[in-house]
N, C-alpha and C positions, 0 to 999 in steps of 0.2 A: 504494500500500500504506500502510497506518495502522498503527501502534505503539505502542500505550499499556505506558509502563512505572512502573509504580507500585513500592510498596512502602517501608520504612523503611531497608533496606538499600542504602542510594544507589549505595556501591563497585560490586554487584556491576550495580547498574543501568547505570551509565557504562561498565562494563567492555562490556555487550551492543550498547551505543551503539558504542564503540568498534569493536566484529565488524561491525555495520551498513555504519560507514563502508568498512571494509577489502573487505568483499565487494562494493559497489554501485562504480559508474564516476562516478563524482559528480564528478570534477575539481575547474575552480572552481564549480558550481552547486551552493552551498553558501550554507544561512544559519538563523542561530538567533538568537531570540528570548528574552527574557523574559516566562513569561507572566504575570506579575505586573506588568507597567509597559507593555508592548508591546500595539499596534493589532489586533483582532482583522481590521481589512479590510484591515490592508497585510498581515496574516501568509497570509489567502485569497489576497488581490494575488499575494505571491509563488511560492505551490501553484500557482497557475492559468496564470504565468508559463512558459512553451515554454524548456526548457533548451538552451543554448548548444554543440553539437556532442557532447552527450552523450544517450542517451535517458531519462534522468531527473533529476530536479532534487532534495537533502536537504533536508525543511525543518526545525528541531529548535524546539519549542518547550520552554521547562526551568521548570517550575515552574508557579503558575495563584496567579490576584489571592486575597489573602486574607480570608478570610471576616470577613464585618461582624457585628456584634451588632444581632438584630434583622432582620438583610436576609432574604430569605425562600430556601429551596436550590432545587436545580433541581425536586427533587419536589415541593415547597409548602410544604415545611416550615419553622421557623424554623432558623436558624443560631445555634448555642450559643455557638459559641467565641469569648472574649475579643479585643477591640484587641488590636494588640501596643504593645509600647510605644515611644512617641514618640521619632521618630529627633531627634538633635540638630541644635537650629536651621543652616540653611546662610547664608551672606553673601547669598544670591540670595533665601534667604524673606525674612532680616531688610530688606534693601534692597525688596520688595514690600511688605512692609510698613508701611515707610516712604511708598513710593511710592501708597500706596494700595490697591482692593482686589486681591488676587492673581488670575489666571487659574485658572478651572474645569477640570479633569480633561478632557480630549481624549476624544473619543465614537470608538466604531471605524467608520472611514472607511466601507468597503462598505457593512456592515450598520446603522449603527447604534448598533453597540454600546457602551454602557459598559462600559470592560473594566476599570474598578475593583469591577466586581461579579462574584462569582465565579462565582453560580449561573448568570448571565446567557451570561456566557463559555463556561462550558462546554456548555450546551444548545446556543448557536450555533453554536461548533466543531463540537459532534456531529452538529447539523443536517449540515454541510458534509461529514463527511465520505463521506459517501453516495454527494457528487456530486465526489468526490476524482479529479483526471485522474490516470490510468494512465504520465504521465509526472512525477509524483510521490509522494514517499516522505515522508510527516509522521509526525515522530515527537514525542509529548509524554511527556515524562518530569516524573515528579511524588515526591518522596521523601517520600511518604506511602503508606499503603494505602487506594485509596478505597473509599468503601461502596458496597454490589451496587446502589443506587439512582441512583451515580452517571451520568449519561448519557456521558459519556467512555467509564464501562466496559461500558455497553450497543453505545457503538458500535462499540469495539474489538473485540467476540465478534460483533456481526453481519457488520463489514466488514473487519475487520483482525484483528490479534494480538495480545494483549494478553499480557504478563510482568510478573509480582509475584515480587518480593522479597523475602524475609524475611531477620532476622538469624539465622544460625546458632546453636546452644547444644549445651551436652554434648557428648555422642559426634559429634554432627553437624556443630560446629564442627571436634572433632580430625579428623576425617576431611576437612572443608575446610580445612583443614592440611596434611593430606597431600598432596591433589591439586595445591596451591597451588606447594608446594615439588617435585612432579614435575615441574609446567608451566614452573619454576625451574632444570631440569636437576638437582635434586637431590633422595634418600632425606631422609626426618626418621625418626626412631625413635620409638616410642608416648610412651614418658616423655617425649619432646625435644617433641613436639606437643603431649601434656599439659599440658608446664611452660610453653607460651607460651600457651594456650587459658585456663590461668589464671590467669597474670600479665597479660596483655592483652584478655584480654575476646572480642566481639562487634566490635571497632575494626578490621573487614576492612583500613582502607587503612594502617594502619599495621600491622597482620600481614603485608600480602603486601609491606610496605617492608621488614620485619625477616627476612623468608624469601629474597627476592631479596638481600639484603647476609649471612646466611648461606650459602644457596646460591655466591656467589662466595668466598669464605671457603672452606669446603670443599672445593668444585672441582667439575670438571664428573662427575658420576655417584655423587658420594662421600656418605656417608649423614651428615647432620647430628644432633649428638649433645646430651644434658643439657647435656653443660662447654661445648659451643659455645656454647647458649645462653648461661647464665651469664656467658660470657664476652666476648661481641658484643651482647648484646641489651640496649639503656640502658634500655627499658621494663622488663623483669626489673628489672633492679637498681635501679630507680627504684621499680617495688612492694614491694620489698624494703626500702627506705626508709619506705616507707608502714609495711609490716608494724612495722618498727623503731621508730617514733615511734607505733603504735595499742598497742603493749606496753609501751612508757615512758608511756603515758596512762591505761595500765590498774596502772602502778607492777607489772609484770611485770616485774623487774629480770633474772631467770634467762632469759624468753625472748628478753629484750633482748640480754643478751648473745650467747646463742647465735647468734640473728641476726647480730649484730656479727662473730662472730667466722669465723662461715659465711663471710659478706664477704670480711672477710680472708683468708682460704683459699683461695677462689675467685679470688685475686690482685686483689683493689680500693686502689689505696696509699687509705693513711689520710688523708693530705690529699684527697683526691677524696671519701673520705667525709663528712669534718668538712663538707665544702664541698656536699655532697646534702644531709646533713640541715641545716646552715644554709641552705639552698635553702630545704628544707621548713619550716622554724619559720619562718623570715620570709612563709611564702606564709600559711601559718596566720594571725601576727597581722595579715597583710595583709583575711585573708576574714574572722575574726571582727572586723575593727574596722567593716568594710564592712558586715558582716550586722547589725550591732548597731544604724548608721543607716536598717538596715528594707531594705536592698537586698537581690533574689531574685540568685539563680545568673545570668541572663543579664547582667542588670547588672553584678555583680560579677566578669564573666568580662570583660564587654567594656573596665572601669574598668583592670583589673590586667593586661589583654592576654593573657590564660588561656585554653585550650581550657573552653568549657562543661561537659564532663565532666569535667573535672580540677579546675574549681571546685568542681562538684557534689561531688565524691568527698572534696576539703579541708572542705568545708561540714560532711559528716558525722561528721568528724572533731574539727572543732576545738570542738565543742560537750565534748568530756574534758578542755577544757583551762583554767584563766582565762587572762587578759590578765596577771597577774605571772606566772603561771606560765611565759609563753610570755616575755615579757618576759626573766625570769631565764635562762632556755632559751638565749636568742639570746645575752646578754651571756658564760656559761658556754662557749660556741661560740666564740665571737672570741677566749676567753682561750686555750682549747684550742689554737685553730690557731695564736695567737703562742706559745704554748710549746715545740709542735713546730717551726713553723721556727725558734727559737731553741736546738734538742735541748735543751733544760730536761728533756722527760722522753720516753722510747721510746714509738713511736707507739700501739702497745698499750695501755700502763699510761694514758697522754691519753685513750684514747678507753673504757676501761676505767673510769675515773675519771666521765668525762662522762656516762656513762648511771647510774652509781651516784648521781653527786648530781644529775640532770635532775629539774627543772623542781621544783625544794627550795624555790625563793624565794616 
């Protein structure tokens, strides 16, 4: 059997990987691949391979080599998409280099193949899978959507299965909320799936991390509510920080506060806030100083040790800000939090003060 699972929604593709294993007798006749680095004839080698006291063997291949500029697709066309960019030297290149000229890319053993070419790989594999033994299960999982011209997904609908993934939105996310948190042992309420569909986005694996640590929280059958969230969920209050620093950027000083003070209420102590939004003003002149030497989001995510989308999202932010401004910001921040642990002044009137004169300098 053959398994193409594509799509941009990775989570819920792993999750189906995951049913795959749990239903099949696979034992140890198990093995997975990179298909961006990995041998297209050891990966046949090991399909073709008689499974060991079980009647089928999993092969998983996760991914497929990245498209060249210039290299031609499986259809004939040219391939559009950029390099990516260059990983950072290893002791093993620089030492080859040293030593002379480096070794060539490894051809795939069976066939042939260059499996640094992507169009080539995939035609090949689809070649094969036609002639896939019956005591094997290859699954290529790919966290993209591929196009209908792809040969993977021609072969997947003539000889196998093919499952696409998309990211959920709108109503269609709150509803994969809901289910999420049934399969959780636990009710959400519409507003309570709302509020996290909004604070978090389309970020399945961190929804269904924030619903399973709700769902025990509540307990087993119990409906999880608004103030739970609010009150369990660090991504909420961490957007919520976002909200608070896009309103102090827009010198919203009334939304600012109300934000602030919502916080508050919702039981945030004030030092844990002082300590988010100094989180967030240093990430700030962390990405505007970075963007400023011409670095894109993934550079800048991989320099500062940041989820890429969380870069992306400071990115679009920090362009309301300058560099004193944010500067003054963080200095304002430090004074705050030594005043409060020094009770100089109630944690209120501190943090009350701090959004009235943010980002003044």
């Amino acid at each position: 059997m053959f398994y193409l699972l594509h799509g941009e929604d990775e989570f819920s593709s792993r999750e189906h990987l995951k049913r795959l294993r749990r239903e099949g007798n696979f034992d140890y006749n198990q093995a997975t691949y990179n298909g961006g680095e990995g041998d297209l004839g050891t990966i046949i080698a090991t399909c073709d391979t008689y499974p060991f006291l079980t009647e089928q063997r999993l092969v998983i291949v996760e991914g497929l080599p990245k498209k060249r500029r210039g290299a031609a697709s499986a259809d004939g066309e040219q391939e559009e998409q950029a390099p990516a960019d260059p990983p950072a030297p290893t002791a093993a290149a620089i030492v080859g280099k040293k030593g002379g000229k480096g070794k060539k890319g490894k051809k795939g053993g069976k066939s042939g193949v260059d499996t640094r070419s992507r169009a080539v790989f995939e035609k090949e594999l689809a070649a094969y899978v036609s002639s896939l033994p019956e005591t094997a299960v290859l699954v290529v999982l790919v966290d993209e959507v591929l196009d209908t011209s792809s040969p993977l997904l021609k072969a997947a609908q003539a000889h196998g299965k093919e499952i696409k993934s998309l990211l959920p939105k709108g109503t269609t996310l709150e509803s994969w909320i809901v289910k999420r948190a049934k399969s959780s042992g636990a009710a959400i309420s519409p507003d309570a799936a709302a509020l996290l569909a909004n604070f978090i986005g389309s970020q399945l694996r961190l929804l269904a991390n924030e619903l399973d640590k709700l769902a025990a929280y509540v307990g087993p059958g119990a409906t999880i509510r608004v103030e739970d969230v609010r009150i369990l969920s660090a991504q909420v209050q961490e957007t919520r920080i976002f909200d608070l620093t896009d309103a102090l950027a827009q010198r919203n000083r009334t939304q600012a506060l109300d934000i602030l003070h919502d916080l508050l209420a919702n039981g945030q102590p004030p030092l844990m806030l002082i300590s988010l939004i100094t989180s967030q003003v240093r990430s700030l002149l962390l990405v505007k100083e970075l963007a400023q030497k011409g670095m894109r989001v993934p550079q800048i995510a991989s320099t500062i040790g940041m989820a890429p989308f969380l870069a992306e999202k400071i990115l679009r932010q920090v362009h309301k800000f300058s560099m004193p401004q944010l500067e003054d910001a963080y200095r304002q921040l430090l004074a705050a939090d030594a005043a409060l642990k020094r009770s100089r002044l109630t944690p209120e009137m501190a943090l009350d003060l701090l959004v009235v004169n943010f980002g003044n300098g």
